[in-house]
N, CA, C and O atoms as a DFTB+ gen file, in Angstrom:
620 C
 N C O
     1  1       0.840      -1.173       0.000
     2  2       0.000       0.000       0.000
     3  2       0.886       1.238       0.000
     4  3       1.921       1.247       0.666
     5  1       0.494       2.312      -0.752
     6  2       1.374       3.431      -0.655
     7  2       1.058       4.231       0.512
     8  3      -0.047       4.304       1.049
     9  1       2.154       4.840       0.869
    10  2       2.410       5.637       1.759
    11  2       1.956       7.212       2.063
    12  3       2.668       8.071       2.584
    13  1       0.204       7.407       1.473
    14  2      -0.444       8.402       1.299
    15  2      -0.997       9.083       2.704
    16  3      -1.747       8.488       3.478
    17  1      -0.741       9.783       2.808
    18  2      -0.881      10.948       3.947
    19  2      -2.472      10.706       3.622
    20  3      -2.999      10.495       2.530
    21  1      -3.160      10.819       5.133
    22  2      -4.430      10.911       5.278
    23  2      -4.589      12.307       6.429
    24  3      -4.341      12.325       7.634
    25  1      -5.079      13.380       5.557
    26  2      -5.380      14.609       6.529
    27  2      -6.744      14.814       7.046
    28  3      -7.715      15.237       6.419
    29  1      -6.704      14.598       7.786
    30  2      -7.864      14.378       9.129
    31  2      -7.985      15.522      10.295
    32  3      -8.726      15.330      11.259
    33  1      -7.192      16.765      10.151
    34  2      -7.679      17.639      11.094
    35  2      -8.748      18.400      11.473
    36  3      -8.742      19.358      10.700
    37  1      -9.759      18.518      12.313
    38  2     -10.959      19.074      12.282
    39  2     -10.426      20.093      12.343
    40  3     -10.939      20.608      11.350
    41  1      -9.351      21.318      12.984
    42  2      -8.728      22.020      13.197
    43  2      -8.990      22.859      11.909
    44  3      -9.671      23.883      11.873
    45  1      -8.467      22.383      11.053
    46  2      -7.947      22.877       9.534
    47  2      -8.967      22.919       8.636
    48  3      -8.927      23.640       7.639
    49  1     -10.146      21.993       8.987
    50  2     -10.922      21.813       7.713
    51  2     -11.802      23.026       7.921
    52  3     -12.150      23.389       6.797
    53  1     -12.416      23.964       9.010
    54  2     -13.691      24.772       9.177
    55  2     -13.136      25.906      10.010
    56  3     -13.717      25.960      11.094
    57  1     -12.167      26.865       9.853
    58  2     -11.304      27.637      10.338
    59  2     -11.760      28.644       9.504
    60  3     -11.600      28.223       8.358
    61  1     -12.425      30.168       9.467
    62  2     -12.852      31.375       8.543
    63  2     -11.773      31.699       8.052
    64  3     -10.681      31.441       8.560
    65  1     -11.892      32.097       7.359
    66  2     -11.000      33.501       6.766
    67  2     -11.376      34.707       6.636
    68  3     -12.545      35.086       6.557
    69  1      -9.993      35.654       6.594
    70  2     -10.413      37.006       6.602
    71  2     -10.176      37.592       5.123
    72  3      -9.372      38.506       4.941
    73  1     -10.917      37.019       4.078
    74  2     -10.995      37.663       2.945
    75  2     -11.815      36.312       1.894
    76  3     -12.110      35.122       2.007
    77  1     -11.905      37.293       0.992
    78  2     -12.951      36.651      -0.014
    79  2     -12.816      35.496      -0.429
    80  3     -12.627      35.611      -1.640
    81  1     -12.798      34.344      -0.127
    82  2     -12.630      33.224      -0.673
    83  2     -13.287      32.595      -2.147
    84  3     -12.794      31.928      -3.056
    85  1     -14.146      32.950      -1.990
    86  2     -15.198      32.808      -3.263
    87  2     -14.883      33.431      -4.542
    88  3     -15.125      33.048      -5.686
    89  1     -14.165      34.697      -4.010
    90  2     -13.745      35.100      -5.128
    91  2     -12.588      34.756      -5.748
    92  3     -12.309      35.090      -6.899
    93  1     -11.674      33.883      -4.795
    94  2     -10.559      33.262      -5.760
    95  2     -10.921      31.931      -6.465
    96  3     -10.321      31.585      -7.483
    97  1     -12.242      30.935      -5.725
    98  2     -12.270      29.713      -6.233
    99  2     -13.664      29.901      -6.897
   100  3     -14.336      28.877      -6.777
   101  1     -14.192      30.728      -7.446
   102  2     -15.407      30.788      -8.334
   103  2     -15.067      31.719      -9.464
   104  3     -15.989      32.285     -10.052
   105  1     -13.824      31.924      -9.812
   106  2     -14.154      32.565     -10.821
   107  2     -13.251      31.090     -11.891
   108  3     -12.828      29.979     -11.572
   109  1     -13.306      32.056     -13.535
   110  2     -13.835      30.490     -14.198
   111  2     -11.994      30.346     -14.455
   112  3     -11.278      31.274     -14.080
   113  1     -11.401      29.131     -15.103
   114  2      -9.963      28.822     -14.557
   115  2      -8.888      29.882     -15.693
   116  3      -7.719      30.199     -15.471
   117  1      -9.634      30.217     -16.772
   118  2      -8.668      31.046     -17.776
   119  2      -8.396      32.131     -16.882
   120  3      -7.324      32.261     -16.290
   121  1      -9.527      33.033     -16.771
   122  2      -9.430      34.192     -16.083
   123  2      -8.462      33.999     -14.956
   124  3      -7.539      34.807     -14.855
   125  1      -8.592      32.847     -13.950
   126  2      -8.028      32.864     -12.771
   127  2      -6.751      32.843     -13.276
   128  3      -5.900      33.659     -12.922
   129  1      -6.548      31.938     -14.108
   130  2      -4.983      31.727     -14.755
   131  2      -4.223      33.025     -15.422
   132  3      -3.032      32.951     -15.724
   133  1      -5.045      34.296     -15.645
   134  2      -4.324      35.337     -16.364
   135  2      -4.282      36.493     -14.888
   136  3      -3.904      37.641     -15.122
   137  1      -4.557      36.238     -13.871
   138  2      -4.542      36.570     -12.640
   139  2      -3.513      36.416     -11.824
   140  3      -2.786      37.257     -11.297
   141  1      -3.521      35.101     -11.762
   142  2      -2.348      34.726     -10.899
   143  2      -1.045      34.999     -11.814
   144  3       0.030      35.234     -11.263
   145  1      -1.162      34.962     -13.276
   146  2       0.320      35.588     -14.337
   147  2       0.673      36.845     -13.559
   148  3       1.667      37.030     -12.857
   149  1      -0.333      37.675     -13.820
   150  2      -0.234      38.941     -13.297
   151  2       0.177      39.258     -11.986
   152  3       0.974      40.190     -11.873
   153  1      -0.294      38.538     -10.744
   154  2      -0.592      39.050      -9.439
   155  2       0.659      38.114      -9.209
   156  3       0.456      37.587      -8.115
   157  1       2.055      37.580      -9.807
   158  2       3.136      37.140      -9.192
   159  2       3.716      37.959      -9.090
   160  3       4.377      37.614      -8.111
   161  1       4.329      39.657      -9.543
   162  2       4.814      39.951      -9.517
   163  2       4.708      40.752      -7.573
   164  3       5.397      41.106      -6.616
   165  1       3.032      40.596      -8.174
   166  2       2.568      41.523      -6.014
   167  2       2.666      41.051      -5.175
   168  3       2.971      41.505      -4.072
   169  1       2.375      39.760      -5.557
   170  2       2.655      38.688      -4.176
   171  2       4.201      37.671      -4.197
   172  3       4.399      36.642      -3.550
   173  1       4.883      38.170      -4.890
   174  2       5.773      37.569      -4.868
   175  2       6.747      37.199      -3.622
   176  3       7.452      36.190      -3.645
   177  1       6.718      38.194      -2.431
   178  2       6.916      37.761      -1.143
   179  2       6.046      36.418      -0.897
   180  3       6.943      35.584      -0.768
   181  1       5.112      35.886      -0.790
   182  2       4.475      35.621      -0.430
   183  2       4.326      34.011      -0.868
   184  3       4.049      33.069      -0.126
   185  1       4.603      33.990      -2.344
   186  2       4.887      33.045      -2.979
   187  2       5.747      32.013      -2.327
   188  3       5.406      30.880      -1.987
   189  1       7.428      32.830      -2.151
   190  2       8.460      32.521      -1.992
   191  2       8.123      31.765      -0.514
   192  3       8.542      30.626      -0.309
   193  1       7.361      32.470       0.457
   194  2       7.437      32.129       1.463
   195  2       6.498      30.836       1.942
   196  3       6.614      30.259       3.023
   197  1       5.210      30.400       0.525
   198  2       4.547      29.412       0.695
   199  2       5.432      28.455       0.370
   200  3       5.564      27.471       1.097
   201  1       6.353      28.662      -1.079
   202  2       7.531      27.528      -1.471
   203  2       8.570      27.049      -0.198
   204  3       8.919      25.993       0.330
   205  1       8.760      28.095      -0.091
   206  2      10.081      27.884       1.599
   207  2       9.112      26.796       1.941
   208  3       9.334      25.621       1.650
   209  1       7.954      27.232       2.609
   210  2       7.695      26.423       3.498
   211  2       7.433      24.728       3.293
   212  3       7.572      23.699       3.955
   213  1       7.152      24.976       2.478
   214  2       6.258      23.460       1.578
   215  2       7.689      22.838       1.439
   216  3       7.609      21.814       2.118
   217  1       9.076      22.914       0.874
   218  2       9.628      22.379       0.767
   219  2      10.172      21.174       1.962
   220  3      10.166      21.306       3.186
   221  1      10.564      20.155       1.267
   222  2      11.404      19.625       2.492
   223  2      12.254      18.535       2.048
   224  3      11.965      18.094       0.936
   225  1      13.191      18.018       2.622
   226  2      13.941      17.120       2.470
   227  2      14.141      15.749       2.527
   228  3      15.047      14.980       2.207
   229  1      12.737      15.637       3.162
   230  2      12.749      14.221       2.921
   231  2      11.499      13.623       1.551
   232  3      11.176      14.360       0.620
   233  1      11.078      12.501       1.686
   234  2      10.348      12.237       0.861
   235  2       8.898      12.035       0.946
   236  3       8.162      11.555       0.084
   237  1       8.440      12.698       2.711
   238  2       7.301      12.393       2.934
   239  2       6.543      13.789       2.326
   240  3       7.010      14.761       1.733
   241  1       5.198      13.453       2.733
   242  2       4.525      14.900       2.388
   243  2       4.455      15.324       3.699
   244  3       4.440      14.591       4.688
   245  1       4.399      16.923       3.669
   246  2       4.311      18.036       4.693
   247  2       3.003      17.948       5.098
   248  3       2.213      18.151       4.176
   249  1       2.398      17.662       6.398
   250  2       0.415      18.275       6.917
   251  2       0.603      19.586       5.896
   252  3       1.588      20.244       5.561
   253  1      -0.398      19.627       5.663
   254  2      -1.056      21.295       4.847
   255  2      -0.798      21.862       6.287
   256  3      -0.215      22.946       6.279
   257  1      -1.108      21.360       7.508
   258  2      -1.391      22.286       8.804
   259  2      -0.079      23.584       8.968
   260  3      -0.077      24.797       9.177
   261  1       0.927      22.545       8.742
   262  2       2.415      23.539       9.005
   263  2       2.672      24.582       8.231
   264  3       3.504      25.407       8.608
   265  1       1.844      24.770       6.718
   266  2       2.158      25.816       6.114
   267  2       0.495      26.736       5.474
   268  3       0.135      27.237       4.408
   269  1      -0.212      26.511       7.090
   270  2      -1.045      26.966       6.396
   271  2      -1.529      28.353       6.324
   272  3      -2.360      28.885       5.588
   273  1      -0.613      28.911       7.512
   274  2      -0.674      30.570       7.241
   275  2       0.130      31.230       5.882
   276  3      -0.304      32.101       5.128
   277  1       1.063      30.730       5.841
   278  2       1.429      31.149       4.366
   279  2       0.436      30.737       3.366
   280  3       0.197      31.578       2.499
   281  1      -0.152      29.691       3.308
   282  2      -1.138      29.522       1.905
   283  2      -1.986      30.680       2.392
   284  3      -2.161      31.387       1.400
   285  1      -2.722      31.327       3.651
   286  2      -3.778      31.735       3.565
   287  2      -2.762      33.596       3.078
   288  3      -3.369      34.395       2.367
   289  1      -1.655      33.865       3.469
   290  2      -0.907      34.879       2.839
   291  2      -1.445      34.934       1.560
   292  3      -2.034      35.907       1.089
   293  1      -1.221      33.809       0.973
   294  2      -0.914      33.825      -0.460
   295  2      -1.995      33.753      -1.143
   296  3      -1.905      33.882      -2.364
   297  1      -3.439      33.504      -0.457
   298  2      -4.507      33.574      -1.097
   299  2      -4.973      35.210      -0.862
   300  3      -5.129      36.058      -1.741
   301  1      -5.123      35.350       0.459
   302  2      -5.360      37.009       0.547
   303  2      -4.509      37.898      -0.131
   304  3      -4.981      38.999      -0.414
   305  1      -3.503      37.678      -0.406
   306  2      -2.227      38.501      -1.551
   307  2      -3.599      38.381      -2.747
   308  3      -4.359      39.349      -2.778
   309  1      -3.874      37.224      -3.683
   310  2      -4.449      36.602      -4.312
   311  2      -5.985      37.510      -4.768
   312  3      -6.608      37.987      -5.717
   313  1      -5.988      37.329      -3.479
   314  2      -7.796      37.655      -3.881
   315  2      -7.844      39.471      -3.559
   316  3      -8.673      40.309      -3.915
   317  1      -6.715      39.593      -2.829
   318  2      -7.199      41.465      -3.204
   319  2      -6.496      42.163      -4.254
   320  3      -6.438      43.381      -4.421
   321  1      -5.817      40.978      -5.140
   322  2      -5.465      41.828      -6.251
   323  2      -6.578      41.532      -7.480
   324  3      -6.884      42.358      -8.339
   325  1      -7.064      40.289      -7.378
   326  2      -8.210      40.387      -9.020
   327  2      -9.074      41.686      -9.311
   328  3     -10.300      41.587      -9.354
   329  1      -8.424      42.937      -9.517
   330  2      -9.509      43.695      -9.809
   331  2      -8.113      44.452     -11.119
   332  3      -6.888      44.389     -11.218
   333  1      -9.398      45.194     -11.993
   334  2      -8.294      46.277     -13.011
   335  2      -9.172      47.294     -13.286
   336  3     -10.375      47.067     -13.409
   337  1      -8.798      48.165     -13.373
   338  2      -9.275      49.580     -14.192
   339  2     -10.210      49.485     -15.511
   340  3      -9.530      48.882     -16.342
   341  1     -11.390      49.793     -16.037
   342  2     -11.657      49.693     -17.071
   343  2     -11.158      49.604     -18.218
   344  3     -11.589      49.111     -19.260
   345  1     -10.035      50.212     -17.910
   346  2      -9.354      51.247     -19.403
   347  2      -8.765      49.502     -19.757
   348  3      -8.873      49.227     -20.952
   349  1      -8.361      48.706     -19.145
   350  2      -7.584      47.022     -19.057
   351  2      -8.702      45.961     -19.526
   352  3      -8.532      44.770     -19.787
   353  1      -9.689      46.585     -19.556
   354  2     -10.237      45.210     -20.078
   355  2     -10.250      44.666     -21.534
   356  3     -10.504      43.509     -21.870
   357  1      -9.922      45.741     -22.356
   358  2      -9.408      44.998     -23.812
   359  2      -8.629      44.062     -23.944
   360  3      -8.749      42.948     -24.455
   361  1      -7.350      44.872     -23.170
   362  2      -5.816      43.823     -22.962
   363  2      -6.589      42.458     -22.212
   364  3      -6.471      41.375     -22.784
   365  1      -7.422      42.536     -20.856
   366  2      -7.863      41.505     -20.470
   367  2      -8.468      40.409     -21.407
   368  3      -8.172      39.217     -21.320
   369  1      -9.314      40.916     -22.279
   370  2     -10.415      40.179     -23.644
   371  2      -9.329      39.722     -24.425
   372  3      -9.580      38.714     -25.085
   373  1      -8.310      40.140     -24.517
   374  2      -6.971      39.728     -25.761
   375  2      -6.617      38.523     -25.152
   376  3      -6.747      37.416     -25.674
   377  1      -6.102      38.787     -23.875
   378  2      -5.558      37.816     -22.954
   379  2      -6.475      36.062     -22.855
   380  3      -6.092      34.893     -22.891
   381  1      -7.721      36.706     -22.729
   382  2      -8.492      35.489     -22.293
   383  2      -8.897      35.162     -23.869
   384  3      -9.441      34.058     -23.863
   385  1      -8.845      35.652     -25.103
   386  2      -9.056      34.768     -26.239
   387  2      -8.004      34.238     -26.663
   388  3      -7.869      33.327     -27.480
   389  1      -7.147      34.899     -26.021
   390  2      -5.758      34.111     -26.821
   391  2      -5.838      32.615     -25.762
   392  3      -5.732      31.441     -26.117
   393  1      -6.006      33.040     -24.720
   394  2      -5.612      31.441     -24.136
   395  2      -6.736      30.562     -24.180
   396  3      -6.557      29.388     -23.855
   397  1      -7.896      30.961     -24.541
   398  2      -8.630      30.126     -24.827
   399  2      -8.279      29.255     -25.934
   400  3      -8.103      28.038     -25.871
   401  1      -8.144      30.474     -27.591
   402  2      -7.931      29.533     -28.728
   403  2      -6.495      28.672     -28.204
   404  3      -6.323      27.709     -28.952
   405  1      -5.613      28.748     -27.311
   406  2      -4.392      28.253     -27.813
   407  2      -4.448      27.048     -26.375
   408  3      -3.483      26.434     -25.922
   409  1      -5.863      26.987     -25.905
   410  2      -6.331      25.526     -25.010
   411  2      -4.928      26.054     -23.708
   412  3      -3.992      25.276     -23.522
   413  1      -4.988      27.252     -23.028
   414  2      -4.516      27.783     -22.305
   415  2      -3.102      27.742     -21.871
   416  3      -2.820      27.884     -20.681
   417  1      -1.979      27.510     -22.997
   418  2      -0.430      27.409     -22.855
   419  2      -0.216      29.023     -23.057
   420  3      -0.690      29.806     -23.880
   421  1       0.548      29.165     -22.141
   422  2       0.700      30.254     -21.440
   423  2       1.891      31.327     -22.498
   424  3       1.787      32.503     -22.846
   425  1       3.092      30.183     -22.793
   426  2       4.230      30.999     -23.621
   427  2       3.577      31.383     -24.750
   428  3       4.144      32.298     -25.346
   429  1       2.124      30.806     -25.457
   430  2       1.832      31.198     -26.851
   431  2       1.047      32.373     -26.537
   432  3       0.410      32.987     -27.392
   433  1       1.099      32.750     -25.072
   434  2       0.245      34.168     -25.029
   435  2       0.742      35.242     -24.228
   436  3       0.128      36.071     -23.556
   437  1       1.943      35.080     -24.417
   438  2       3.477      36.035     -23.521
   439  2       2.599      37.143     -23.694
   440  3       1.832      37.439     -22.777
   441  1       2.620      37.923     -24.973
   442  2       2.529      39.336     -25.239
   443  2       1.328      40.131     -24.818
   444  3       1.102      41.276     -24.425
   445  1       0.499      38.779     -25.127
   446  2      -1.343      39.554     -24.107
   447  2      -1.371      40.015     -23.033
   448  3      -1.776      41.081     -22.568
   449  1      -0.698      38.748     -22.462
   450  2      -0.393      38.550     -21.000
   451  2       0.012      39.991     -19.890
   452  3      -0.549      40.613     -18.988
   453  1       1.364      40.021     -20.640
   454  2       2.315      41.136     -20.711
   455  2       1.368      42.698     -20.854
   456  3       0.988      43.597     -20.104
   457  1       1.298      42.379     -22.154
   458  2       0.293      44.040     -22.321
   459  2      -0.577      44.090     -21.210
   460  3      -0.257      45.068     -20.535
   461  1      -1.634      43.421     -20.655
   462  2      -2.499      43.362     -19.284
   463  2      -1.325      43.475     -18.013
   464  3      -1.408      44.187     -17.012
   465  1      -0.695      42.945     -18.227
   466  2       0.459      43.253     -16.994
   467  2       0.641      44.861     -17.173
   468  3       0.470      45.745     -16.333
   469  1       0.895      44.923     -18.035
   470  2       1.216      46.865     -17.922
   471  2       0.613      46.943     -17.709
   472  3       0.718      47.331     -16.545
   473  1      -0.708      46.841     -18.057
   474  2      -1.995      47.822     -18.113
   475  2      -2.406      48.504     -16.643
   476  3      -2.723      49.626     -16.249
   477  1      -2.126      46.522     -15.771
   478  2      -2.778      46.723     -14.496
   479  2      -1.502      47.201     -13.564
   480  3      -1.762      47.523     -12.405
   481  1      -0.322      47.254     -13.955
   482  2       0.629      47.809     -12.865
   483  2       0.248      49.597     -13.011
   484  3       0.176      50.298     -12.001
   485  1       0.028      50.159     -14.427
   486  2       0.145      51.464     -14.963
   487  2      -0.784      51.955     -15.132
   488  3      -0.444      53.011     -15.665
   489  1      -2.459      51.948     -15.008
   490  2      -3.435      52.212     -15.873
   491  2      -2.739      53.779     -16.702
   492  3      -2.895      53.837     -17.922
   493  1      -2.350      54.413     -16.326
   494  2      -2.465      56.668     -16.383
   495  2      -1.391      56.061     -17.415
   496  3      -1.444      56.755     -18.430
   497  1      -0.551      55.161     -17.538
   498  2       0.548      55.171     -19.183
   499  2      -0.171      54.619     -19.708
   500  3      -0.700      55.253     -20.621
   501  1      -0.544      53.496     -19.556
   502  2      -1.656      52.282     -20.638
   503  2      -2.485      53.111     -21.173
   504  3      -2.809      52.578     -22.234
   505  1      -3.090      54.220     -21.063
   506  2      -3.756      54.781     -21.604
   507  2      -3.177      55.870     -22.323
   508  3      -3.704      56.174     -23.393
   509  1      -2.066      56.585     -21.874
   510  2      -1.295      57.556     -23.090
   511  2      -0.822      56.400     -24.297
   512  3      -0.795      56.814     -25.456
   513  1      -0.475      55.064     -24.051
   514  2       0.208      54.154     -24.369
   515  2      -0.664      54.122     -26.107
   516  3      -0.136      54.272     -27.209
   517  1      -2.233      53.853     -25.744
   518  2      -3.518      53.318     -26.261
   519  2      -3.824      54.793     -27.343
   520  3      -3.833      54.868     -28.572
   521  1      -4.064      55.888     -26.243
   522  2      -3.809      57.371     -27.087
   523  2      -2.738      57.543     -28.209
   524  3      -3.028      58.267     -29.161
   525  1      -1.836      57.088     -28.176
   526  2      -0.422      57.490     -29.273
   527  2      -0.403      56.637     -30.070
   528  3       0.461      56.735     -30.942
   529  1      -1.522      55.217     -30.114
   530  2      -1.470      53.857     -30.976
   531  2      -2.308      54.362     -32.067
   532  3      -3.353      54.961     -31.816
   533  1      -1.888      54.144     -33.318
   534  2      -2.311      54.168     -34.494
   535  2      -3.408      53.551     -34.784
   536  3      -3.650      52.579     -34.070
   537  1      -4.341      53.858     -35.804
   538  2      -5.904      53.319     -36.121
   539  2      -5.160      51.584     -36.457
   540  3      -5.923      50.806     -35.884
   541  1      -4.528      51.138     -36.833
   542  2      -3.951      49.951     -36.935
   543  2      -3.984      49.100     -35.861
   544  3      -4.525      48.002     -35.733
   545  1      -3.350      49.740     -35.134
   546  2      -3.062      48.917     -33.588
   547  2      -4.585      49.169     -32.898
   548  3      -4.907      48.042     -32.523
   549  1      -5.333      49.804     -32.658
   550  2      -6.518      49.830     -32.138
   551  2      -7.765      48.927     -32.592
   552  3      -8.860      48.909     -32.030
   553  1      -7.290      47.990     -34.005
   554  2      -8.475      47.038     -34.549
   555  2      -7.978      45.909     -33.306
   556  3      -7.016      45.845     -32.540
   557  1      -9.413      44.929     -33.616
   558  2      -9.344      43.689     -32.374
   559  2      -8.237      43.036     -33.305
   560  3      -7.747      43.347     -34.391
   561  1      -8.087      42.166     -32.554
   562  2      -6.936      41.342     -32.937
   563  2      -7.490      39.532     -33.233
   564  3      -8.082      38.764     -32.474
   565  1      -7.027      39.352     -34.543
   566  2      -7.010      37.735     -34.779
   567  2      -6.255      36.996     -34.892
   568  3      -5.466      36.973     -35.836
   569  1      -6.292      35.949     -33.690
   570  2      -5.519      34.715     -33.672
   571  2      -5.743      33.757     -34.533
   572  3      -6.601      32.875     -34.547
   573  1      -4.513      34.129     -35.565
   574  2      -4.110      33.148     -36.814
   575  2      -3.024      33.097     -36.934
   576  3      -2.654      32.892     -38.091
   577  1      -1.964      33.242     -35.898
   578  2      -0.815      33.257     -35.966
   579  2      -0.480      31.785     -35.488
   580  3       0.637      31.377     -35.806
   581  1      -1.234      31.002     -34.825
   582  2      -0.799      29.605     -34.165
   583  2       0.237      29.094     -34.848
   584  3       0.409      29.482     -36.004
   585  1       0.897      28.378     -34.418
   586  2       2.168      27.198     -34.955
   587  2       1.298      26.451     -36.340
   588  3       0.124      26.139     -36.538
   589  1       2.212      26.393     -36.910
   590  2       1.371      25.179     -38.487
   591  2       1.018      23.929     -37.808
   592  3      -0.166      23.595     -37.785
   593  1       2.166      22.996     -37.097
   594  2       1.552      22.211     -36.233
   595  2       0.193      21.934     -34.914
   596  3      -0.296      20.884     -34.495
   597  1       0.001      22.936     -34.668
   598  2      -0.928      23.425     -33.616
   599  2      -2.255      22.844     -34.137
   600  3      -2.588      22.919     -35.320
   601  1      -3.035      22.224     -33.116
   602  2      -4.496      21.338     -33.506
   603  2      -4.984      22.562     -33.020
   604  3      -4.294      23.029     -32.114
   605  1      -6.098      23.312     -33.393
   606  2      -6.962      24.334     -33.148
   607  2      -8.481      23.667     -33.360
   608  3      -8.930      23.311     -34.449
   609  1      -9.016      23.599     -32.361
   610  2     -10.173      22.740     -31.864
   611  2     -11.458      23.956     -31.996
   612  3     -12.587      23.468     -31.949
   613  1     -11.389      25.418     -32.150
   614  2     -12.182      26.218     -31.594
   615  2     -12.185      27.131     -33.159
   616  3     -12.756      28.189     -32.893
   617  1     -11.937      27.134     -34.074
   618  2     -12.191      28.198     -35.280
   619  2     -12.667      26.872     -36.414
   620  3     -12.988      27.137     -37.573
């Protein structure tokens, strides 16, 4: 029989929290996934300090119990950053069609990604940014650039 950790703490399982929970595990997984791209750079303390902890040296698994103030860090980091400025939700719509058509691999959507990363660190440039962009750059954008190899399940 393998050697599977059985977590059984009543302790751990019905403990509140002090922030929105719902709003990190109900929203739908693209979105969450172009979120957490974004929100590493804010919580990046926080990250580091759930990894520290989780790590270990031997080969058993860690209780969730021992590192569970850092996960709850790292969710409240988490959940008070999902918000952006209006002026971001294009870059956001770019972001979430690109990873949709490309069945959500992340390197084939660096640049969306990225542009929403400015957007939401900068809104007051993203928008001189958007102002100085040519009638060219302001049409929506179509993903037909995929790899020749690439199975595209969705066009």
């Amino acid at each position: 029989m393998a050697n599977i950790p059985k977590f059984k703490n009543k302790d751990f399982l019905h403990k509140p929290v002090d922030f929105d929970l719902k709003k990190v595990y109900s929203i739908p997984f693209i979105e969450n996934m172009i979120f957490m791209f974004t929100n590493y750079d804010k919580c990046r303390r926080e990250v580091i300090n759930y990894e520290k902890k989780r790590q270990t040296l031997m080969p058993n698994v860690k209780h969730p119990i021992h590192y569970k103030p850092e996960a709850l860090a790292l969710l409240r980091c988490h959940a008070s950053n999902m918000q952006f400025e209006p002026v971001c939700l294009d870059a956001f719509n770019d972001a979430r069609e690109c990873l949709f058509q490309t069945e959500a691999q992340v390197r084939l959507c660096e640049n969306e990604l990225h542009l929403f990363e400015e957007c939401i660190h900068n809104p007051v440039a993203f928008t001189e940014f958007l102002n100085l962009s040519t009638p060219h750059l302001a049409e929506p954008k179509v993903f037909s650039w995929l790899p020749s190899g690439y199975q595209n399940n969705y066009s």
